[in-house]
C-alpha positions in Angstrom: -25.5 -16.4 9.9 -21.9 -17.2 10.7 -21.7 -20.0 8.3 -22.7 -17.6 5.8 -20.6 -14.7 6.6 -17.8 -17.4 6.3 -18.2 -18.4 3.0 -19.0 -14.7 1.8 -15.4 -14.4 3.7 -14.6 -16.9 1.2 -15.2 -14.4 -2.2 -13.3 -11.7 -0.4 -10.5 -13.4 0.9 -10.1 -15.2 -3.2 -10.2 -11.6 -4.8 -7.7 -10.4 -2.1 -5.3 -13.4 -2.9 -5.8 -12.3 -6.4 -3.1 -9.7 -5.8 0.0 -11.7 -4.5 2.9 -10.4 -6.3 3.5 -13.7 -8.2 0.2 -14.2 -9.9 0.1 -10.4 -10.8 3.9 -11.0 -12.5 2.8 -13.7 -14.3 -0.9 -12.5 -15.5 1.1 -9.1 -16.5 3.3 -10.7 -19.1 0.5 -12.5 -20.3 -2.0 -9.6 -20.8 1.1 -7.3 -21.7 1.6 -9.4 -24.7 -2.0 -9.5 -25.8 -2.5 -5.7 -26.0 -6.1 -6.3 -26.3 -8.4 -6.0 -23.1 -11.2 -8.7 -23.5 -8.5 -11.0 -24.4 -6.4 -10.2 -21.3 -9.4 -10.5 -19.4 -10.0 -14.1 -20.9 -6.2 -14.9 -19.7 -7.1 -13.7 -16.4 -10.4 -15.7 -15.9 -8.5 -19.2 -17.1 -5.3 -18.2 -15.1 -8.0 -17.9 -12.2 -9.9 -21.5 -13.4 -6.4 -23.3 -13.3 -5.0 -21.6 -10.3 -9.1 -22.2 -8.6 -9.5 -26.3 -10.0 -6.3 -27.4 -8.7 -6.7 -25.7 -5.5 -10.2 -27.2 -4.5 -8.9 -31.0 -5.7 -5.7 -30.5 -3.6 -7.1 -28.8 -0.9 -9.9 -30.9 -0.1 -7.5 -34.5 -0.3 -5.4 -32.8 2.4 -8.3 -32.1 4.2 -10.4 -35.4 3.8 -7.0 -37.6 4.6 -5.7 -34.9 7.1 -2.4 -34.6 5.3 0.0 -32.1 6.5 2.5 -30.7 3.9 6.3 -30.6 5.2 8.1 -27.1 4.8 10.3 -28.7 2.8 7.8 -29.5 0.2 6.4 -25.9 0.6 9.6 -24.2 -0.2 10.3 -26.7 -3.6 6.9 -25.2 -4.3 7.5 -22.0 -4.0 11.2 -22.4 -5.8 9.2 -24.1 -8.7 7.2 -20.8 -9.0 9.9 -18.6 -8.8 11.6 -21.0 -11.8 8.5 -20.3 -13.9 8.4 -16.7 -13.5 12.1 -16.4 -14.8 10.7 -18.8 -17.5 7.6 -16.5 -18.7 10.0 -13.5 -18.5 12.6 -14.6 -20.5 10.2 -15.8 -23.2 8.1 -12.6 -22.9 11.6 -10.7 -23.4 12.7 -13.4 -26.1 9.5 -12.7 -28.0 9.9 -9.3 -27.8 13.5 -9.4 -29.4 12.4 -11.8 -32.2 9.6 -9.3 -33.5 11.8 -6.8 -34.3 13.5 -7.1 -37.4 17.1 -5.4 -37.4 18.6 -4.5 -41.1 22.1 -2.3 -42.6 20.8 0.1 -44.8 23.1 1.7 -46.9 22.9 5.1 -48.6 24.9 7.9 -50.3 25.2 11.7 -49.4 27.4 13.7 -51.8 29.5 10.5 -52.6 30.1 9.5 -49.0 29.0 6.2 -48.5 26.8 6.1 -44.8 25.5 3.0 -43.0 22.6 2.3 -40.5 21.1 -0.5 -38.4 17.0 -0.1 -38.9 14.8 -1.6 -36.4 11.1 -2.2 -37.4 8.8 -3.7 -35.2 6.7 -6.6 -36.4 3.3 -7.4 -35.0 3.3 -10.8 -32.8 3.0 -14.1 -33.9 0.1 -15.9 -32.5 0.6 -19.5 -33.8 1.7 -20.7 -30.5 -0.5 -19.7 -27.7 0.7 -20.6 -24.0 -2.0 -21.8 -21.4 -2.8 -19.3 -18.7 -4.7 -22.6 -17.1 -1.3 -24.6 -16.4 0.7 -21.3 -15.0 -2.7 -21.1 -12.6 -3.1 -24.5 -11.9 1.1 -24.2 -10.7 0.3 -21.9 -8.6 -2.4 -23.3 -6.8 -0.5 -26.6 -6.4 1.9 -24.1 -4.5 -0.4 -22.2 -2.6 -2.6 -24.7 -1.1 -1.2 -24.8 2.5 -1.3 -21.5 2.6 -4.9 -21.0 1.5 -6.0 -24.3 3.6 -5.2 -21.8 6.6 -7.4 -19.4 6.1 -10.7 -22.2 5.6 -12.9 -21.1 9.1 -12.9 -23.2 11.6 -16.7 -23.5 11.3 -16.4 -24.7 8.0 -12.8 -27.0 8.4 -15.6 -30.0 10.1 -17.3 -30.3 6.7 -15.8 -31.7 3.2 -19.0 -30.2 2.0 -18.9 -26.4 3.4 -15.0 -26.6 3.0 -16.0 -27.1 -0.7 -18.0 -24.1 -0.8 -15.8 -22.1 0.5 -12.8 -22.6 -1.6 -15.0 -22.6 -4.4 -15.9 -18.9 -3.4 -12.6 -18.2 -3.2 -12.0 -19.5 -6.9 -14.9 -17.3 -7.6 -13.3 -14.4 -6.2 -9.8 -15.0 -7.4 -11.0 -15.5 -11.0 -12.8 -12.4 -10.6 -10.0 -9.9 -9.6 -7.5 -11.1 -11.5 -10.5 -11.1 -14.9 -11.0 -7.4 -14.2 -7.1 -6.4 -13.1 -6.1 -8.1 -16.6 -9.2 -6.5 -18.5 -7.5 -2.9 -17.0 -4.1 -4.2 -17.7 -4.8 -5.1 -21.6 -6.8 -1.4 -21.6 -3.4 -0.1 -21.0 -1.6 -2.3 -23.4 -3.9 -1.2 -25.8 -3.3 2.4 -25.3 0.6 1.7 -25.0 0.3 0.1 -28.9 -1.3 2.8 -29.9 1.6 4.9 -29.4 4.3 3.0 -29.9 5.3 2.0 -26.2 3.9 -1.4 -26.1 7.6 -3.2 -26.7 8.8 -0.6 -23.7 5.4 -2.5 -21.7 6.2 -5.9 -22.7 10.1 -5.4 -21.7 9.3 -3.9 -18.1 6.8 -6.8 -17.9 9.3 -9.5 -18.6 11.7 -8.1 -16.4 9.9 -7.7 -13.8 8.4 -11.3 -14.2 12.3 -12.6 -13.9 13.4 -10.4 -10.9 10.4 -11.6 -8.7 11.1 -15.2 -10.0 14.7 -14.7 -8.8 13.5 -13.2 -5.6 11.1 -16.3 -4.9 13.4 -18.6 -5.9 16.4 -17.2 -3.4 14.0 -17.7 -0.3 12.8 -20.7 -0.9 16.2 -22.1 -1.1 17.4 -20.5 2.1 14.4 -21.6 3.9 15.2 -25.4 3.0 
């Protein structure tokens, strides 16, 4: 019974762990950008597979060789995160600025010359599709001590349970953040629809650089 309400612990503790601030940024500009809910919800579930694969390999070296990661190494992690974040908001905002298309437009009123700048929104360009897997799979890599933590004693002894378990967590990480992005493209969807999705997209890539910036300062003043 106890080895089962720890790995059910597992699930609950993966779709809690769904919700930390900088896999929410990063999913958001994702799914923001898609505007469409299944395919958010398909960014969500690989974002979950990457963050999930790396985290069970990693996580089950350290614990089959009894590694211990220094702080130091932790806090790179965590500055590399906060790095990527500014990344995916700058190209999130960059993107957004190169769809609109900005003109003069010159007319006449009763022989007085007037001139205006026209914006005009162009749909997005989906040539070049960025992998949700490697932004997961970077987080995992920098939230494995932390999640090796929360493995149950009862199940720490075994490779095999200590597999299970993180494999539930996957399970429930990929689940959350499937169904928050599914929500969050819903409301993409509806923000097209009237005309707000380059105001979503903006707050979205904003936000994705000011927690970057906010990760980034303290990890460097905890080296």
């Amino acid at each position: 019974m106890e080895f089962t309400f720890a790995l059910v612990s597992g699930f609950v503790l993966g779709t809690i762990h769904a919700f930390d601030a900088d896999h929410i940024t990063a999913v958001t500009a994702f799914s923001g950008k898609a505007a469409d809910a299944r395919k958010a919800a398909f960014y969500g579930v690989v974002w979950g597979l990457g963050h999930s694969a790396v985290l069970i390999v990693f996580g089950l070296v350290i614990m089959a060789f009894r590694f211990v990661i220094p702080p130091f190494i932790e806090s790179v992690s965590e500055a590399v995160i906060g790095l990527m974040l500014v990344g995916i908001g700058a190209w999130v905002l960059a993107g957004l600025f190169r769809r609109r298309k900005i003109h003069i437009h010159r007319h006449e009123h009763d022989g007085v010359e007037h001139i205006h700048f026209h914006s005009h929104f162009q749909k997005a360009d989906h040539r070049h599709r960025h992998s949700m897997f490697l932004v997961g799979a970077a987080h995992g890599l920098a939230g494995t001590a932390s999640v090796l933590v929360l493995v149950p004693i009862t199940l720490s002894q075994s490779l095999l349970a200590s597999a299970a378990f993180l494999l539930l967590f996957g399970v429930g990480t990929m689940t959350a953040m499937g169904i928050f992005a599914y929500l969050l493209g819903s409301v993409a969807r509806m923000a097209a629809a009237g005309r707000l999705l380059p105001v979503f997209e903006g707050a979205a890539g904003i936000a994705s650089i000011g927690v970057g910036a906010l990760w980034i300062t303290n990890a460097v003043s905890s080296m």
